[in-house]
C-alpha positions as a Markdown table, in Angstrom:
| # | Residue | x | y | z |
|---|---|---|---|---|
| 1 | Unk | 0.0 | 0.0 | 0.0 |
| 2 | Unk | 1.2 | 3.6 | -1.1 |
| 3 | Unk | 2.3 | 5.7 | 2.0 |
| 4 | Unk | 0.3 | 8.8 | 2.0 |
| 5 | Unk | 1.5 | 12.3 | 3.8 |
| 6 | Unk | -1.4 | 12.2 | 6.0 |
| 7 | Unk | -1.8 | 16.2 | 7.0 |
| 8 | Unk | -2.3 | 17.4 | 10.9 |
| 9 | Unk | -6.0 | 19.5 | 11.2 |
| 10 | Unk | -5.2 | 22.2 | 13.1 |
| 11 | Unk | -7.8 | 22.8 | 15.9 |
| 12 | Unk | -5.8 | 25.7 | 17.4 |
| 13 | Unk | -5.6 | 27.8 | 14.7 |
| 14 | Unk | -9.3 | 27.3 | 13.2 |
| 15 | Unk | -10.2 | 28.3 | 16.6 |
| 16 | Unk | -8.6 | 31.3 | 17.1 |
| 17 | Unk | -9.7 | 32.1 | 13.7 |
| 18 | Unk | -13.0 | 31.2 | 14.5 |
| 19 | Unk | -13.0 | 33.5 | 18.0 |
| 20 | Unk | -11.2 | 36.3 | 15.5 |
| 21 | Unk | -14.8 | 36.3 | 13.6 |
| 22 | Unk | -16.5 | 36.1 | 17.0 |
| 23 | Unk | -15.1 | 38.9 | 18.5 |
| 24 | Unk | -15.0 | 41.0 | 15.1 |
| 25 | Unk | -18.8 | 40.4 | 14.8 |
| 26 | Unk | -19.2 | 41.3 | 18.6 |
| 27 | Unk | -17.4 | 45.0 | 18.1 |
| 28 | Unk | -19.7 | 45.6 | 15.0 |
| 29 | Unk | -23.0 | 44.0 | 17.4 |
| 30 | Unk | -22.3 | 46.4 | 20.0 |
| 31 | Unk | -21.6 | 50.0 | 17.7 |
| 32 | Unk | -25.0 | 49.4 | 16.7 |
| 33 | Unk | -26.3 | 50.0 | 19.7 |
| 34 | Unk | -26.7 | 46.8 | 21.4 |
| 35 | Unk | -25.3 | 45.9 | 24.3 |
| 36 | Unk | -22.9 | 43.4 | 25.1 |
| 37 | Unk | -23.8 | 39.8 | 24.7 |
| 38 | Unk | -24.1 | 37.9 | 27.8 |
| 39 | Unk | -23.0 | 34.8 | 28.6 |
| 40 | Unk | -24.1 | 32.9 | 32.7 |
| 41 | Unk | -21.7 | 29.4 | 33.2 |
| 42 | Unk | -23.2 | 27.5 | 36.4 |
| 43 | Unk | -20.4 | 25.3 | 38.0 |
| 44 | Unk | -21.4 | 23.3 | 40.5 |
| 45 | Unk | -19.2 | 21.6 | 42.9 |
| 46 | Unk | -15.1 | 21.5 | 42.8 |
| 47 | Unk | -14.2 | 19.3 | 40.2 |
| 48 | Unk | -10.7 | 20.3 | 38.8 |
| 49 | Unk | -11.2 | 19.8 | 35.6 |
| 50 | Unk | -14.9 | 21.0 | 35.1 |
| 51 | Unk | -12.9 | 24.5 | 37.1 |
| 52 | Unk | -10.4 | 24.6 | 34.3 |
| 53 | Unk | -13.1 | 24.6 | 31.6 |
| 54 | Unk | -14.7 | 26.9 | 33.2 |
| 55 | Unk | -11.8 | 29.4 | 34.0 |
| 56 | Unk | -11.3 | 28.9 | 29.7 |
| 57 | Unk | -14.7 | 29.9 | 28.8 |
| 58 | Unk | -14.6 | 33.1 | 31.0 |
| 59 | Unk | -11.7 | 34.6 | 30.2 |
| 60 | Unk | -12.0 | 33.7 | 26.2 |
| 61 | Unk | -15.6 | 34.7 | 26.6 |
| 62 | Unk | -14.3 | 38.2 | 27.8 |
| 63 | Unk | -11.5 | 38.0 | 25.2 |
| 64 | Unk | -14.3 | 38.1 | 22.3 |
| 65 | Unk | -16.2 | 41.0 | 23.6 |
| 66 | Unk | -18.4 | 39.3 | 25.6 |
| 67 | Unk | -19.7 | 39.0 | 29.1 |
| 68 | Unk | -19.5 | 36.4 | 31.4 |
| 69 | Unk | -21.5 | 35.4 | 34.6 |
| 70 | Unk | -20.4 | 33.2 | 36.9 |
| 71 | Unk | -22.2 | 31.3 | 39.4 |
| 72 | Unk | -20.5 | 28.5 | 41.2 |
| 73 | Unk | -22.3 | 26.3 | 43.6 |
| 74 | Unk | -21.5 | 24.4 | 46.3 |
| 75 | Unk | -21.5 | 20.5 | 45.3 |
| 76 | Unk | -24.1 | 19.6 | 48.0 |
| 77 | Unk | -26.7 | 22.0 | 46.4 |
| 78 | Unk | -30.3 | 20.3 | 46.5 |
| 79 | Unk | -32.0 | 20.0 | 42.8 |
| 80 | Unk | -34.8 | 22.6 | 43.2 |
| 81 | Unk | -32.3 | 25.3 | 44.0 |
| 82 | Unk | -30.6 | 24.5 | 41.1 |
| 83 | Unk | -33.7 | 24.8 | 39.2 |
| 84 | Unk | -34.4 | 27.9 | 40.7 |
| 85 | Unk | -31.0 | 29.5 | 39.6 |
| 86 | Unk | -32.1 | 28.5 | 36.1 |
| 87 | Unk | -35.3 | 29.8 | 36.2 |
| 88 | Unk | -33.9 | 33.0 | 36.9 |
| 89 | Unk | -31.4 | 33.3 | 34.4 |
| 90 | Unk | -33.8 | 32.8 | 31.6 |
| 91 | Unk | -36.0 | 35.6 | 32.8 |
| 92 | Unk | -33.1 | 37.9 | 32.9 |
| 93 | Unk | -33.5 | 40.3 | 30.1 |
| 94 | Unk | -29.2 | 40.8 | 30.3 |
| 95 | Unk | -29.0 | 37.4 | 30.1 |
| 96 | Unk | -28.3 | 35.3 | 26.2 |
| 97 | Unk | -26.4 | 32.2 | 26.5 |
| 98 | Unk | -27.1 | 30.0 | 29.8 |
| 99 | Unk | -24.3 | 27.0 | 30.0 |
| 100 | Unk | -24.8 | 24.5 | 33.2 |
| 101 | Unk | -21.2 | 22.6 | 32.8 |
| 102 | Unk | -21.5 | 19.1 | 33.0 |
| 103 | Unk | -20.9 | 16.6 | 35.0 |
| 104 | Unk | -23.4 | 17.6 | 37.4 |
| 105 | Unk | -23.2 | 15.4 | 41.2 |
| 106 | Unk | -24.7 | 12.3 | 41.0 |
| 107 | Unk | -27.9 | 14.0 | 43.2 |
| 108 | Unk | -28.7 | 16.2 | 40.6 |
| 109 | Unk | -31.2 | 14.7 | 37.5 |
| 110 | Unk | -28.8 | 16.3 | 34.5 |
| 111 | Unk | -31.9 | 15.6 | 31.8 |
| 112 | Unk | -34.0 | 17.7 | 34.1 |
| 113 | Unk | -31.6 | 20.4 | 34.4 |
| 114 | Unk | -31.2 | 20.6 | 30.6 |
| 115 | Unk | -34.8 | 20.7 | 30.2 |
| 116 | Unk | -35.4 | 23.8 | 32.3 |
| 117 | Unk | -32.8 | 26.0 | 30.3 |
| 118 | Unk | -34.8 | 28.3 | 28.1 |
| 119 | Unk | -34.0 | 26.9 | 24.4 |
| 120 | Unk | -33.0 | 30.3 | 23.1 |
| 121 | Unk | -30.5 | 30.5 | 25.5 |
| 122 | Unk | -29.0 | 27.0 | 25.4 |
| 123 | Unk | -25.7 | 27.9 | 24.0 |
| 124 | Unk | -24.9 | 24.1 | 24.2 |
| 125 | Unk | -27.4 | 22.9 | 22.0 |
| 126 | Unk | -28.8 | 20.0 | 24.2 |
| 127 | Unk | -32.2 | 21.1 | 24.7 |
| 128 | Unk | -35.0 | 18.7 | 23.0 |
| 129 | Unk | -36.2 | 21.6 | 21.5 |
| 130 | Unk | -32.6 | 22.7 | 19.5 |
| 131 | Unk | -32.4 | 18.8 | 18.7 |
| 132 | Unk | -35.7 | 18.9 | 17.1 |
| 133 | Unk | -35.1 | 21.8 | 15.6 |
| 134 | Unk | -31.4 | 20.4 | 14.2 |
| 135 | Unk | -33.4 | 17.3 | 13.0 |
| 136 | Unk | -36.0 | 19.6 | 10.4 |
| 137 | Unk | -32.8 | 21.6 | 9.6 |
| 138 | Unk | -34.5 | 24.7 | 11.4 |
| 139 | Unk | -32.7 | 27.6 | 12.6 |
| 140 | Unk | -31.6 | 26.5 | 16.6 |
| 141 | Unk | -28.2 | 26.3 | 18.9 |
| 142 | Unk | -26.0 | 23.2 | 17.7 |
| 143 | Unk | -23.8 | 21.4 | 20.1 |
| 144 | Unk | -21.1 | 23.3 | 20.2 |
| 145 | Unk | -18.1 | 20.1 | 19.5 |
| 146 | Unk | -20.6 | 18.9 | 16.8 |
| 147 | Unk | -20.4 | 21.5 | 15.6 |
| 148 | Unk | -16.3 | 22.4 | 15.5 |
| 149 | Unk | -15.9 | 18.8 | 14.1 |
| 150 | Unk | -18.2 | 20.1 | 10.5 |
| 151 | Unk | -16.4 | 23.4 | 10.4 |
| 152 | Unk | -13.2 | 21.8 | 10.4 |
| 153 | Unk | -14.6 | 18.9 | 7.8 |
| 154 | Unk | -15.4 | 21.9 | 6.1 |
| 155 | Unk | -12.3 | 24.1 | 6.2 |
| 156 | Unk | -10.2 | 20.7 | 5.0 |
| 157 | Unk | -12.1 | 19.5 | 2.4 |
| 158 | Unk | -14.2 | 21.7 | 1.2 |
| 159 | Unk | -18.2 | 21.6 | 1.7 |
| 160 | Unk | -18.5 | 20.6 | -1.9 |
| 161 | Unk | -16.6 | 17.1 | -1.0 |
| 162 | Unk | -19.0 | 16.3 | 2.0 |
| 163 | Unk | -21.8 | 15.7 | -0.8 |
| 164 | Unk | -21.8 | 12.0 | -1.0 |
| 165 | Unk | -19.1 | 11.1 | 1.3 |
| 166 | Unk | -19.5 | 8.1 | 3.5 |
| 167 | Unk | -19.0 | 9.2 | 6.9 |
| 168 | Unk | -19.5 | 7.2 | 9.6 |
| 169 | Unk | -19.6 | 8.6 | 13.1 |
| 170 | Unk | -18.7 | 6.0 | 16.2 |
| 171 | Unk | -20.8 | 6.7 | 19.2 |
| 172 | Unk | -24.2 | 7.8 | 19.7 |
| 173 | Unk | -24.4 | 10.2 | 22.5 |
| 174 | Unk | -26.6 | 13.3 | 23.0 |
| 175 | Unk | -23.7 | 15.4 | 23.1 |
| 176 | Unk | -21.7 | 14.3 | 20.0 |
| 177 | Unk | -22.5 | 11.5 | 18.2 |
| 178 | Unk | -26.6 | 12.2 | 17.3 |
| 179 | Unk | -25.7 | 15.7 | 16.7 |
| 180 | Unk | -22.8 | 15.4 | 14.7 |
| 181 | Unk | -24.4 | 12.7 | 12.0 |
| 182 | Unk | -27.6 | 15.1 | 12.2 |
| 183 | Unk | -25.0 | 18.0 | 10.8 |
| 184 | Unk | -23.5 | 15.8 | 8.3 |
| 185 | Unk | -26.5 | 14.7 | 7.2 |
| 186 | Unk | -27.6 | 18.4 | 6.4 |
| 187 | Unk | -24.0 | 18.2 | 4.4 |
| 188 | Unk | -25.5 | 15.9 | 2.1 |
| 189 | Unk | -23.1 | 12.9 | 3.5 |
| 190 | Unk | -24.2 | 9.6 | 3.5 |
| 191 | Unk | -24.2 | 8.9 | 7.2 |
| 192 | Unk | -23.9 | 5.4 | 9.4 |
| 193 | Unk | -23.4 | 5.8 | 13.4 |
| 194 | Unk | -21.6 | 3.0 | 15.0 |
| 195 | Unk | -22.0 | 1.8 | 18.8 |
| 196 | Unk | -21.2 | -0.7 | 21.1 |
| 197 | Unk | -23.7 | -3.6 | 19.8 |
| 198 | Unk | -22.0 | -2.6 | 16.1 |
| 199 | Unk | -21.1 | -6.2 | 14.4 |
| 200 | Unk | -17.4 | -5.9 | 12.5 |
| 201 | Unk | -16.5 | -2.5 | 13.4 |
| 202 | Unk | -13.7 | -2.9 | 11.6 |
| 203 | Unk | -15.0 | -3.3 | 8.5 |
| 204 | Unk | -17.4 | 0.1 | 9.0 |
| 205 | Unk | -14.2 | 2.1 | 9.4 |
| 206 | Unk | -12.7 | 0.6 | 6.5 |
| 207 | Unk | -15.9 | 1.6 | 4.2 |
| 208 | Unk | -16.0 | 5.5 | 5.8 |
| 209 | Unk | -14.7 | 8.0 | 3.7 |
| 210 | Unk | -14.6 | 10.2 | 7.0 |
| 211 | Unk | -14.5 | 8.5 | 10.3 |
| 212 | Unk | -16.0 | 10.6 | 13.3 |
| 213 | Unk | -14.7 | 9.1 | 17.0 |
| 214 | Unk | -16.8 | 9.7 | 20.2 |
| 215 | Unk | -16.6 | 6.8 | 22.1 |
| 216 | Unk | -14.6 | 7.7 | 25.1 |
| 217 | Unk | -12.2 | 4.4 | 24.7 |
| 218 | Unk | -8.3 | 5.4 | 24.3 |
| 219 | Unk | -7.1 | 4.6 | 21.1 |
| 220 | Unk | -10.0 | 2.3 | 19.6 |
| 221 | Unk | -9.6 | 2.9 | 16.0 |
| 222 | Unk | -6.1 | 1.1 | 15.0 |
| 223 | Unk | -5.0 | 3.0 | 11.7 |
| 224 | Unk | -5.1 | -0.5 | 9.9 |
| 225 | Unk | -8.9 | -0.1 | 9.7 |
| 226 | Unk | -8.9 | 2.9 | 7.9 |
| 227 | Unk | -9.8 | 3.6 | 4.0 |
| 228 | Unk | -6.4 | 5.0 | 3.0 |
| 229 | Unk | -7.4 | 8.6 | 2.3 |
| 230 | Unk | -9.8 | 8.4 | 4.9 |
| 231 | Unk | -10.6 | 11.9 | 6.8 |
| 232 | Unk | -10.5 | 11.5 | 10.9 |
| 233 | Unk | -11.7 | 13.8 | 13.0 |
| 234 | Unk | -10.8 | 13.0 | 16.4 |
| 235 | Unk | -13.4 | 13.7 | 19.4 |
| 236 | Unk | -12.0 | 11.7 | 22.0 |
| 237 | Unk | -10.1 | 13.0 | 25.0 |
| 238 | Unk | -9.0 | 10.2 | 27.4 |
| 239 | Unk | -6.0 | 10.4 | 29.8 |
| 240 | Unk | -4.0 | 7.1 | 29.9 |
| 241 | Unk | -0.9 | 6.3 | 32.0 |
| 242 | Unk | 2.5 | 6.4 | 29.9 |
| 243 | Unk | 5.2 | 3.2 | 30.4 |
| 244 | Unk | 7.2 | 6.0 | 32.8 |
| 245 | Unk | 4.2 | 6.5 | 34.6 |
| 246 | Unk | 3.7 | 9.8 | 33.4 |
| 247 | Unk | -0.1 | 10.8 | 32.6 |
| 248 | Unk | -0.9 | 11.4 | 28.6 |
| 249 | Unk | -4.1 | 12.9 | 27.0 |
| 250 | Unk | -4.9 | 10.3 | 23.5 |
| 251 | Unk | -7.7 | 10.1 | 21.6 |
| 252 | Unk | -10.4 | 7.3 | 19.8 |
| 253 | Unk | -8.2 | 6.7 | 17.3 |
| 254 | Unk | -4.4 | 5.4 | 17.2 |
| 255 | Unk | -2.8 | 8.6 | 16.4 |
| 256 | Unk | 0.6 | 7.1 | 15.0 |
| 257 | Unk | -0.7 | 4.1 | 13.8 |
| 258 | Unk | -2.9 | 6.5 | 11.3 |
| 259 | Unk | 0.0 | 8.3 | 9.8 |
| 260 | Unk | 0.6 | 7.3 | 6.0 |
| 261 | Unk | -2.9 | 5.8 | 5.7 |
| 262 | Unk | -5.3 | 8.6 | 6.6 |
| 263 | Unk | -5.2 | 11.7 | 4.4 |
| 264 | Unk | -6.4 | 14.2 | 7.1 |
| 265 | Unk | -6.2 | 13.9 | 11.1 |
| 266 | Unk | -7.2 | 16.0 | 14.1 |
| 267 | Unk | -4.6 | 15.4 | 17.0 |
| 268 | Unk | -5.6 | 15.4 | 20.7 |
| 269 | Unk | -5.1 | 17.6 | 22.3 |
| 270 | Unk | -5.2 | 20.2 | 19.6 |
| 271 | Unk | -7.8 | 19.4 | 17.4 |
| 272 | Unk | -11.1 | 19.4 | 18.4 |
| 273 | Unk | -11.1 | 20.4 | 22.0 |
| 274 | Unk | -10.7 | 24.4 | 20.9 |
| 275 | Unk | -12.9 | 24.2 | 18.4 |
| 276 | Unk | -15.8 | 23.2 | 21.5 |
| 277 | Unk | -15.5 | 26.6 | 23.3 |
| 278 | Unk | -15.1 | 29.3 | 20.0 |
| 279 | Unk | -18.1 | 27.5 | 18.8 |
| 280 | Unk | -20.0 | 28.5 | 22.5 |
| 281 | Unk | -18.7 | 31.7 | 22.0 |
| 282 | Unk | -20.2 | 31.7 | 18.2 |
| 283 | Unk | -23.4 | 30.4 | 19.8 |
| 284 | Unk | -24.0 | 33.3 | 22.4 |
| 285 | Unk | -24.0 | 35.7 | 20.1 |
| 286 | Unk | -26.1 | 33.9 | 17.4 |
| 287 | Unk | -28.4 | 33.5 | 20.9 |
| 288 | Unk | -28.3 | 37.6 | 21.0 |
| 289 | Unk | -29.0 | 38.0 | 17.6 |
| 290 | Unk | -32.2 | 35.6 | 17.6 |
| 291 | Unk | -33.1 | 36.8 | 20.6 |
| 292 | Unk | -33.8 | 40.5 | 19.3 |
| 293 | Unk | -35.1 | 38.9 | 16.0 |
| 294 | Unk | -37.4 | 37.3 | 17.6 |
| 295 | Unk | -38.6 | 40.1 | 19.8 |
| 296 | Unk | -38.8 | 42.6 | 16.8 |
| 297 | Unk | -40.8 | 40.2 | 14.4 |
């Protein structure tokens, strides 16, 4: 087989291109008149990782023009005041993009806390109302990592080339997989989703002329299975132990073992991880902009 020069998507750079746009679109938003867009982050609890994701999304939220709220609860918070918080950030008039960072503690019903966040102002896109409205290809909030994996399908191949392409996309969650074959679907792909009861999984990444991985299982994919030109985008983020003991983030998909087979490749970290939060930031104002369209129709 011929080695191909497979070629590294760069996630940091579409994103700060991306956030470039944001905050460019933000500056013209606001000399018209408007104020600034707001964005609330609830954090509840002290988990160190949800805090450093959250940290990120204020201060880039700020960087763009933007404002950020943050509330951060104690992790022993009961549901209904919770619930209550929620309630009263979607009455707040100041208030555009609502994000509850997840995981929530295992007291808290995470479906029911999704559910109360006013639609309009689900800057994660998770509400049953943006889903429905992704699935009839009406105006809504996407996902925000679905949507940074189609923008980057886009950027390296061209939207033209996702018209016909088989893409499978491995995993089936609310937050990523559904989503993300929902967009590619409204890209004209041809689209299968693979999942744990798939029979020869193998032999469906060998068929896909892009491969999609969000399964959450460190290094899944083996580059053997791949269609040699294949395009591989990357979602995965798991954090595996190193033969010196040292701590390493990898993704899906067996990085190294894809080189020379795959045409295209997003690395983790690096690839689709930055693409998650310049897409929030994309979404709170798209939330701002609706919101007065839809108050002034």
């Amino acid at each position: 087989m011929t080695r191909i020069d497979t070629q590294r998507i760069d996630g940091k750079a579409a994103a700060a291109a991306l956030s470039a746009e944001t905050a460019a679109k933000v500056t013209e938003w606001t000399a018209s008149g408007h104020r600034r867009p707001a964005l609330a982050v609830v954090l509840v609890g002290e988990d160190p990782a949800s805090q450093v994701y959250v940290r990120n999304k204020q201060r880039q939220t700020e960087a763009v023009g933007m404002r950020s709220i943050g509330h951060h609860l104690p992790a022993d918070i009961d549901q209904a005041a919770l619930l209550h918080l929620v309630a009263e950030l979607n009455a707040d008039p100041e208030v555009d993009g609502i994000l509850v960072q997840l995981p929530l503690p295992k007291h808290i019903d995470t479906a029911r806390v999704i559910a109360a966040i006013d639609p309009d102002k689900d800057v994660d896109g998770l509400h049953v109302v943006n889903a429905g409205r992704l699935a009839n290809g009406l105006a809504g909030l996407v996902p925000c990592t679905p949507l940074g994996c189609l923008i980057l399908l886009e950027q390296t191949l061209g939207r033209e080339a996702l018209r016909g392409a088989n893409a499978l996309v491995i995993g089936r969650s609310i937050l990523v997989g559904k989503p993300v074959a929902q967009l590619l679907l409204g890209a004209n792909c041809t689209v299968t989703i693979a999942h744990g009861s798939t029979r020869d999984l193998p032999d469906a990444v060998r068929a896909a002329d892009i491969v999609v991985a969000a399964v959450g299982r460190p290094k899944l994919i083996a580059g053997g299975w791949l269609k040699p030109g294949a395009t591989v985008i990357d979602v995965g983020i798991n954090r595996v132990e190193t033969p010196a003991g040292k701590s390493q983030l990898v993704g899906d998909v067996d990085y190294e073992s894809a080189q020379g087979i795959a045409a295209h490749i997003t690395p983790v970290p690096g690839g689709v991880g930055p693409m998650t939060i310049a897409c929030l930031l994309a979404n709170t104002l798209k939330a701002a902009e609706l919101r007065r369209a839809r108050l002034l129709a």
